[in-house]
N, C-alpha and C positions, 0 to 999 in steps of 0.2 A: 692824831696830831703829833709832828715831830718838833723835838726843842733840841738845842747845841749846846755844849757842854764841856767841860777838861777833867780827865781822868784824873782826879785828884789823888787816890794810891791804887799801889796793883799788888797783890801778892801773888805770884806768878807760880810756888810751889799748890795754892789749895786753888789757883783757878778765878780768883772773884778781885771784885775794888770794888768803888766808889766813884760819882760824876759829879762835879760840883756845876749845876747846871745854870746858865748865863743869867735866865728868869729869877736865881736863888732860892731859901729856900732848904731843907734839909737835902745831904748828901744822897743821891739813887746808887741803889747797890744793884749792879753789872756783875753775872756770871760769865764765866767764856764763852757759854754754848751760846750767850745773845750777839757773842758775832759771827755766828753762822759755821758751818765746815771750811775748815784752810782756810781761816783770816790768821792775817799776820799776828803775830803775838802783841798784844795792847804793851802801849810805854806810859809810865806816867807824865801828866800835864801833856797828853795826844786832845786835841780836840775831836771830839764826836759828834754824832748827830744820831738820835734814837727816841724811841719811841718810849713811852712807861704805860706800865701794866698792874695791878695789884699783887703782891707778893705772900708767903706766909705770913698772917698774922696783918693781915693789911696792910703792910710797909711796900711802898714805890720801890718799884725794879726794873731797872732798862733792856728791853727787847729791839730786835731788830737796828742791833746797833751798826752804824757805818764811821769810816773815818772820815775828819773833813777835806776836803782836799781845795782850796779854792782856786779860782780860775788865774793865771797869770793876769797881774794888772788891777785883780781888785784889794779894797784896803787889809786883807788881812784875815784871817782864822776867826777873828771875832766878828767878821758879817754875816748876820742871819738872813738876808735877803733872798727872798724865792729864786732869782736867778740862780745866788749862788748854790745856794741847794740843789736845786736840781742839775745841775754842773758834775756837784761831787756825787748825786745818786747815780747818776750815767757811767763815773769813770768807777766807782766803788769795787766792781768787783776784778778789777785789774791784781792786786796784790795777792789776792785769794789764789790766783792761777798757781803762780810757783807750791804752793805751799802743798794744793794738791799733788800733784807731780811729783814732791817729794816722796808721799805715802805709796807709791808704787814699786816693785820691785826693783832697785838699782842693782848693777853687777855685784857689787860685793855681796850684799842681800840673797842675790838668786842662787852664787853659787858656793856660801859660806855652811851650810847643810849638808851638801851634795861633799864638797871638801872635807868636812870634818867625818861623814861615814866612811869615806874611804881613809883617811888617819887612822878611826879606831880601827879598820882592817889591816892596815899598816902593822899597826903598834901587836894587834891581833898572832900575827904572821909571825914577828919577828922577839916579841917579848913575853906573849901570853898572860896579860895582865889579868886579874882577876875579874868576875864575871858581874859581881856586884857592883862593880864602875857602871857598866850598862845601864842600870838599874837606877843606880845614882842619878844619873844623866837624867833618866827617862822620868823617875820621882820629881825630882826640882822641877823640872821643865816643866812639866804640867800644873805644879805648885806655881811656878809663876806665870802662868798663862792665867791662872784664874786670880792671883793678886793683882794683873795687868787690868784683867776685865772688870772686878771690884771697883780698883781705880777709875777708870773710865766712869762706871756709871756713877760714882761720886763726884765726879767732876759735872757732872750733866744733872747732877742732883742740889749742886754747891756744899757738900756735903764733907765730914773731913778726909784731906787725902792722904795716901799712901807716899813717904817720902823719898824724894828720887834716891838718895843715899841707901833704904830699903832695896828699892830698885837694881842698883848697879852692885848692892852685897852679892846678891840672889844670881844675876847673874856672874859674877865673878867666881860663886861656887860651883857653877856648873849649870846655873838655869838658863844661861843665854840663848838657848836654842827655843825653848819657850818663850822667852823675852820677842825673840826676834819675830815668830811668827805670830804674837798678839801683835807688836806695831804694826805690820801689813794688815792683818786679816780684819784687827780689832781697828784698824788705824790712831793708834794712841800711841804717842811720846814718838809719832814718826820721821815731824816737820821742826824739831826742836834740835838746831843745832848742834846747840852746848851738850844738852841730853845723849846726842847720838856718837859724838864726838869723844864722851867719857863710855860708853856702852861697848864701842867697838877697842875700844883702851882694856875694858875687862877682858871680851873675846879673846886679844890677845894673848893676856896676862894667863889666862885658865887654860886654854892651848898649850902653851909654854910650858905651865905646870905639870898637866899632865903629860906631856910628853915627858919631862923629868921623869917626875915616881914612875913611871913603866918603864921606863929605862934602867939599863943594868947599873947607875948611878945612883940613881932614886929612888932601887928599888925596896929598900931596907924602910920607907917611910909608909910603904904600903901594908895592912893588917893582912895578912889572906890566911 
């Protein structure tokens, strides 16, 4: 049986909210993963329409959530009518499209790896930086590929998450090359914006840098 509902709050860093559902009644606590792969990011006061299920500890939790969508012409978000329902099940999985699409390799994505090994042969060639950079690189990176993966399964757990701030340190020191290939592979923090927006702002930022310290400017900043 499905009820309709308004996303009473969202915490959008751990993943979860709350439905305050039209029947009343105590709050149903909504994980992300109950709206499926590549739904839009939930807003507060979105009206829903979903399903409840028994949760840890017996407390209601909404499954197979969808957004409402209702048809031009009828009264409003707040009609529960079969019509309308079955209206917004039909058009539901429209918004999901983009979000997939995101998670796929984009240009800058495809060829921001392939760019940076030949940098460090660049830099290799011409300043001889020391060898433990490599290393560096390669440590982080794989440290944050398994923070990425943690995250992920704690989001699908409702469990506490890893915060983006975390996130964008790790790669800003060097981890972004593991950052980058969990979003793809792991598809997590791929479709988000804002997230990817400050992400590719670190790349920058840590490119930049190192190119400094290996440079005959910046090279006095390096231990070797």
């Amino acid at each position: 049986m499905r009820f309709e509902g308004t996303l009473q709050s969202w915490n959008d860093e751990r993943g979860f909210g709350f439905i305050a559902a039209d029947q009343g009644g105590d709050p149903v606590f909504v994980h992300i993963t109950a709206f499926g792969p590549g739904a839009a990011r939930p807003q507060p006061q979105q009206r829903l329409s979903f399903e409840v299920e028994p949760g840890p500890g017996g407390k209601k939790r909404a499954r197979k959530v969808q957004p409402v969508r209702p048809r031009a012409g009828t009264a409003g978000p707040t009609s529960s009518s079969g019509k309308t329902f079955r209206g917004t099940q039909s058009r539901s999985p429209a918004p999901a499209r983009p979000a997939r699409t995101s998670a796929r390799w984009g240009t800058a994505s495809l060829f921001a790896l392939p760019a940076f090994a030949l940098l460090g042969m660049v830099l290799g060639a011409l300043w001889r930086p020391p060898s433990w950079l490599l290393w560096w690189y390669a440590g982080l990176s794989a440290l944050t590929f398994v923070i990425y993966a943690m995250d992920k399964s704690a989001a699908q757990s409702g469990q506490w998450r890893t915060k983006e701030s975390t996130l964008h340190l790790l790669a800003l020191g060097g981890g972004w090359p593991g950052a980058l290939v969990a979003q793809q592979v792991l598809r997590h923090k791929s479709a988000k914006t804002e997230f990817r927006a400050v992400f590719w702002l670190t790349v920058l930022l840590n490119v930049a840098a190192l190119v400094y310290i290996c440079s005959p400017a910046g090279r006095h900043l390096l231990p070797y």
